[in-house]
MDAnalysis code that builds the backbone (N, CA, C; Angstrom):
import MDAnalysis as mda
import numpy as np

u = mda.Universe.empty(300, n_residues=100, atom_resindex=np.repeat(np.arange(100), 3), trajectory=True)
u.add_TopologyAttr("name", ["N", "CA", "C"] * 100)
u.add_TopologyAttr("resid", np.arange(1, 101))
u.add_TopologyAttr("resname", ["UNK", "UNK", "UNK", "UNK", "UNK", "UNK", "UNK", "UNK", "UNK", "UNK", "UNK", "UNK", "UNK", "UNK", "UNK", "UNK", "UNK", "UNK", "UNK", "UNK", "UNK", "UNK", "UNK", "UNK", "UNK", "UNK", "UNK", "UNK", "UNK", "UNK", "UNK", "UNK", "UNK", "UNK", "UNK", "UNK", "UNK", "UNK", "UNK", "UNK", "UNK", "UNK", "UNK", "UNK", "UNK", "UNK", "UNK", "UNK", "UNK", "UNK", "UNK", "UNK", "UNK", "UNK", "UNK", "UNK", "UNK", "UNK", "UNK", "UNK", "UNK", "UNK", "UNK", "UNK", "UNK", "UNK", "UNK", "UNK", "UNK", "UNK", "UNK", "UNK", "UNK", "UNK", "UNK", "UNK", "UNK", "UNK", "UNK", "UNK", "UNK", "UNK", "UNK", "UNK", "UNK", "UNK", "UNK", "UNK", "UNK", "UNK", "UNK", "UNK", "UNK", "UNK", "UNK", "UNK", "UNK", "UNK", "UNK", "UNK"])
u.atoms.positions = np.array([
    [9.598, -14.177, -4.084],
    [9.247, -13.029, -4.877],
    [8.929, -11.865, -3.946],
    [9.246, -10.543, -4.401],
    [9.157, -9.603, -3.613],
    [7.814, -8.754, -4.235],
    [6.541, -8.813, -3.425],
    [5.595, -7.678, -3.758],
    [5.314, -6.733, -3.063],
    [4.743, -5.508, -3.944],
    [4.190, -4.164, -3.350],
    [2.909, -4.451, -3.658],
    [2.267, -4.379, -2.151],
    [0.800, -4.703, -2.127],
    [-0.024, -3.427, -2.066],
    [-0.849, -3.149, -3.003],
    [-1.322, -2.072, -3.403],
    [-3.015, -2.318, -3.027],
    [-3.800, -1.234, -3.024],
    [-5.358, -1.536, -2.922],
    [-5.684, -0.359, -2.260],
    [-7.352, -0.297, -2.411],
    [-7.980, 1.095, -1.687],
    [-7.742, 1.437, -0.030],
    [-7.674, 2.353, 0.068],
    [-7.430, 2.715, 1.478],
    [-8.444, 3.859, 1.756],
    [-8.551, 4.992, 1.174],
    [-8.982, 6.054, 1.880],
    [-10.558, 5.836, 1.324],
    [-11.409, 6.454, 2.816],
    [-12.652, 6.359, 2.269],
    [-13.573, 4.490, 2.535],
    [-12.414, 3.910, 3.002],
    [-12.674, 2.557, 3.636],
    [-12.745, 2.499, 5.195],
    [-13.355, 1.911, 6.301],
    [-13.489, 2.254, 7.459],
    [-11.685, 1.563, 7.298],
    [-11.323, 2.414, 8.778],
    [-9.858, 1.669, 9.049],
    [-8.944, 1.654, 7.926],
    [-9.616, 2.763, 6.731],
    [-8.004, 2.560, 5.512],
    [-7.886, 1.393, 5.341],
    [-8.955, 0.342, 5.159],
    [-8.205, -0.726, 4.851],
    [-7.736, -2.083, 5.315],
    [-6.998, -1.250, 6.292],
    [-5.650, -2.148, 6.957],
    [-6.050, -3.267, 7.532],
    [-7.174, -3.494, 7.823],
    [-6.969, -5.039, 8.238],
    [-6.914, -5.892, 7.244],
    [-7.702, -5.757, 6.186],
    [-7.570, -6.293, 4.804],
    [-5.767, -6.484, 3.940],
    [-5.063, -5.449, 4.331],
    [-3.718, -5.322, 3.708],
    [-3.277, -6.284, 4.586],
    [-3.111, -5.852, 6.241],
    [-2.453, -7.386, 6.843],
    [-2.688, -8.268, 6.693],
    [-3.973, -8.873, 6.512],
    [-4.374, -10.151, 5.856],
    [-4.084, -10.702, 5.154],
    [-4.063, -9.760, 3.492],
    [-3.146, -9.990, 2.472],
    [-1.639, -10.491, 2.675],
    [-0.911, -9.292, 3.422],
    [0.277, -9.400, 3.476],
    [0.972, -10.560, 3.934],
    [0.211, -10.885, 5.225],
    [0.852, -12.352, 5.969],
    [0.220, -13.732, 5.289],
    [-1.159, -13.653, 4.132],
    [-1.134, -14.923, 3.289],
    [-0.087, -14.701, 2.616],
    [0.827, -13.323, 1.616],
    [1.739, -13.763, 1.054],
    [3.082, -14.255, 1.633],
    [3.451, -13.604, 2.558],
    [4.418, -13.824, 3.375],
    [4.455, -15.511, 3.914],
    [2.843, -15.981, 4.466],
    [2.787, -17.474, 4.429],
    [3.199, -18.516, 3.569],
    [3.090, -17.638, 2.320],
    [3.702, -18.538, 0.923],
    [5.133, -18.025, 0.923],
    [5.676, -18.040, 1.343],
    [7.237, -17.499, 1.449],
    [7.852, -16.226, 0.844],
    [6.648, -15.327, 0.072],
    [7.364, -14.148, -0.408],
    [7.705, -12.858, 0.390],
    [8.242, -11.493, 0.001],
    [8.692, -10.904, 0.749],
    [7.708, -10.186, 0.086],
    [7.188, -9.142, 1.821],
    [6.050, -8.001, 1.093],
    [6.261, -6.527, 1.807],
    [6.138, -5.738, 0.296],
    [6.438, -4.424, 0.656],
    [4.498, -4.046, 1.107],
    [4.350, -3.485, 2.205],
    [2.989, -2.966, 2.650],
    [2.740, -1.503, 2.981],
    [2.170, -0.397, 2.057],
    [2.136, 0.753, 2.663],
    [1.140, 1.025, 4.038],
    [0.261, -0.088, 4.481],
    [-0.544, 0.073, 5.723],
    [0.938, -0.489, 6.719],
    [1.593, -1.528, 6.437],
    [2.250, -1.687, 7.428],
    [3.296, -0.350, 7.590],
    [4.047, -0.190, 6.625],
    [4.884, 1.688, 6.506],
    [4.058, 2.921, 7.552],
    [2.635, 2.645, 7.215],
    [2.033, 3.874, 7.595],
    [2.188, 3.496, 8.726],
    [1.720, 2.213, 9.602],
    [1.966, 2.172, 10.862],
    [3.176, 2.464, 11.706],
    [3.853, 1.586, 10.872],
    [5.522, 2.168, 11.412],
    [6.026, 3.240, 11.625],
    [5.382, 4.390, 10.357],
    [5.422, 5.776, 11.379],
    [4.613, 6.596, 11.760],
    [3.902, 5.856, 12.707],
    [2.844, 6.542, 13.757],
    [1.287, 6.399, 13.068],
    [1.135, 6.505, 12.822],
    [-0.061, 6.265, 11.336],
    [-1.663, 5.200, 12.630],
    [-2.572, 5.970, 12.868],
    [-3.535, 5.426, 13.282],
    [-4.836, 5.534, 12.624],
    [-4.832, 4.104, 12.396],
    [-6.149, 4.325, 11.271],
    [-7.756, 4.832, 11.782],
    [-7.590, 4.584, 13.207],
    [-8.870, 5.086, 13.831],
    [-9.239, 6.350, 13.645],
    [-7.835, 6.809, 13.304],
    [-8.314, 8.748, 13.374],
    [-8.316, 9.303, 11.609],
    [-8.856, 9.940, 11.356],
    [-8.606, 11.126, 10.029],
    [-7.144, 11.161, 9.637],
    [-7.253, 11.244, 8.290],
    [-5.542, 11.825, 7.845],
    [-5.464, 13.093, 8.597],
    [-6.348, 14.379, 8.998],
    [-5.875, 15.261, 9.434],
    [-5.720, 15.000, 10.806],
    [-6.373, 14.260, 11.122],
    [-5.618, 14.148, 12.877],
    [-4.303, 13.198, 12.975],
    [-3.897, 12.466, 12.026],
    [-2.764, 11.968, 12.156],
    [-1.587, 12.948, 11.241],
    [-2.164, 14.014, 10.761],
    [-1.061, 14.993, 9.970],
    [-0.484, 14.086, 8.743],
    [-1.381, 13.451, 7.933],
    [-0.315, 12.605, 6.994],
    [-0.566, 13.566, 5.682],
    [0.433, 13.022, 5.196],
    [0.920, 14.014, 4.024],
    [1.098, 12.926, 2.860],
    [-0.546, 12.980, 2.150],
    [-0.782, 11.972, 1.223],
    [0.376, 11.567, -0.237],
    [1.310, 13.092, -0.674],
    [1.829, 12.979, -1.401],
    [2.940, 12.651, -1.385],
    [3.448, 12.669, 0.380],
    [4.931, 12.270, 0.865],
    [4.527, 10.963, 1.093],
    [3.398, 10.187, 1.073],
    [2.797, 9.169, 1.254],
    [3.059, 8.370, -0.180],
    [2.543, 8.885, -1.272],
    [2.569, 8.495, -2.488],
    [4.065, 8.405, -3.100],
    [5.133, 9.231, -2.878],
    [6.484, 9.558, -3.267],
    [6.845, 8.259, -2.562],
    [6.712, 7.766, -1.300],
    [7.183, 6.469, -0.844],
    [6.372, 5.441, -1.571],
    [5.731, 5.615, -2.018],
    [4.782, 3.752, -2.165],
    [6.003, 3.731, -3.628],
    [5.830, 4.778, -4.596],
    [6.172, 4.839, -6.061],
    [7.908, 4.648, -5.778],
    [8.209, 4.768, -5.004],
    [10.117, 4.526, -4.853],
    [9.809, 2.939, -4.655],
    [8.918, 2.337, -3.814],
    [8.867, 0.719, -3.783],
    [8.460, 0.347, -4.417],
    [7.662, 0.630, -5.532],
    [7.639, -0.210, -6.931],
    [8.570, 0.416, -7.709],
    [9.524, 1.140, -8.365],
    [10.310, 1.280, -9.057],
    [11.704, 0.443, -8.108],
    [11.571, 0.400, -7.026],
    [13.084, -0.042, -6.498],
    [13.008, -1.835, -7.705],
    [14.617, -1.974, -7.471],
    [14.704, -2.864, -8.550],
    [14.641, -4.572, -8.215],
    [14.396, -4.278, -6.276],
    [14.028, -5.669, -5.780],
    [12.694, -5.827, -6.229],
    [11.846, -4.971, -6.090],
    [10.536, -5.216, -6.199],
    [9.857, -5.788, -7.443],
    [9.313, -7.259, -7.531],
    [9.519, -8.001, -8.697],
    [8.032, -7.568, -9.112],
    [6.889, -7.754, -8.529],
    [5.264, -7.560, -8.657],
    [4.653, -6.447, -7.847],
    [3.358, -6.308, -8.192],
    [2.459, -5.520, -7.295],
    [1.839, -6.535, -7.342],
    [1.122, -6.569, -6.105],
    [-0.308, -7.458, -5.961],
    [-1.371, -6.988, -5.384],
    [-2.500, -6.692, -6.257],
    [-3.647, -5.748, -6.734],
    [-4.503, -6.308, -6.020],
    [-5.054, -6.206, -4.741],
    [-6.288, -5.838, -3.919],
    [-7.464, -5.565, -4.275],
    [-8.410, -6.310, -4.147],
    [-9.675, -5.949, -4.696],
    [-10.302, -4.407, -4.484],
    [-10.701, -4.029, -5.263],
    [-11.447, -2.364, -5.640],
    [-10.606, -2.094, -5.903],
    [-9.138, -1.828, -6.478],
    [-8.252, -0.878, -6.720],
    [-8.485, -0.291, -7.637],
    [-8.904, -0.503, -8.781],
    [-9.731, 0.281, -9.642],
    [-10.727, 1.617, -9.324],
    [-11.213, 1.367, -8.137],
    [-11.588, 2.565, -7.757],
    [-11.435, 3.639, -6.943],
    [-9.522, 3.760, -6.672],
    [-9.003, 4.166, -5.868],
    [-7.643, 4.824, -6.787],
    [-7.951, 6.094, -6.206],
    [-6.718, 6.852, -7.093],
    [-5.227, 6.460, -6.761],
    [-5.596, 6.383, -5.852],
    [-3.799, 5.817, -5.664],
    [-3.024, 4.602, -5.742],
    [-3.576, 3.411, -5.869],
    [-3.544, 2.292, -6.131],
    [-3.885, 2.222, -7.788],
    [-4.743, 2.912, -8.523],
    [-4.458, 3.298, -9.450],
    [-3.104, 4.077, -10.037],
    [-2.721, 4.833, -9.873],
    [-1.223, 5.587, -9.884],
    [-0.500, 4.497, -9.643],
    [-0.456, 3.702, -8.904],
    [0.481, 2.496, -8.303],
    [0.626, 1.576, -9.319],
    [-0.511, 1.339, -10.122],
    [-0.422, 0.692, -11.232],
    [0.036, 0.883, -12.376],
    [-0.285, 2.076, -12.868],
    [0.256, 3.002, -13.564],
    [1.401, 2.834, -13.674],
    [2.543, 3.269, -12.424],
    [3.443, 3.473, -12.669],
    [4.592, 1.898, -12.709],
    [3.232, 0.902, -12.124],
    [4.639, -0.300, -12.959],
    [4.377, -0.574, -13.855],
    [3.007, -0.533, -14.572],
    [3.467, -0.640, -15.502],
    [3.977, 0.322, -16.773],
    [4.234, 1.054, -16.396],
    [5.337, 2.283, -17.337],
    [6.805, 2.105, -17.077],
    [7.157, 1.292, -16.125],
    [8.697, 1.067, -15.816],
    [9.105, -0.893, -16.655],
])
């Protein structure tokens, strides 16, 4: 099964990300395939030690990618990260599968 792993990031020490890799490689341990926007962010350049403004990220060119990997038509699930509920964008993330 292919998931987009969704959950809070901003406003968490480190965005998160150690928590998403964690996630990501238990699912991946169970044999599924995982879409990760902490792993994306890393891939292009993306350091969680610093501020979005010192890494120049551009939250909505950020968001336009997560929402193309849950609408793409491999992508079978999201798998919802604890607090996402209190996170706007992982909220939106939800949102939008389930409206598709």
């Amino acid at each position: 099964m292919r998931y987009y792993l969704a959950g809070p990031m901003r406003g968490i020490p480190l965005y998160n990300f150690p928590a998403f890799i964690d996630h990501t490689w238990q699912l991946r341990d169970r044999g599924h395939e995982v879409i990760s926007p902490a792993e994306h962010d890393l891939e292009m350049g993306f350091d969680p030690a610093l501020s979005l403004e010192e890494n120049n990220f551009d939250v909505k060119r950020a968001l336009a990618w997560d929402i193309a990997q849950i609408i793409d038509p491999n992508t079978e699930a999201l798998f919802m990260m604890a607090g996402w509920e209190a996170s706007t964008g992982a909220s939106i993330e939800h949102a939008v599968a389930h409206g598709i």
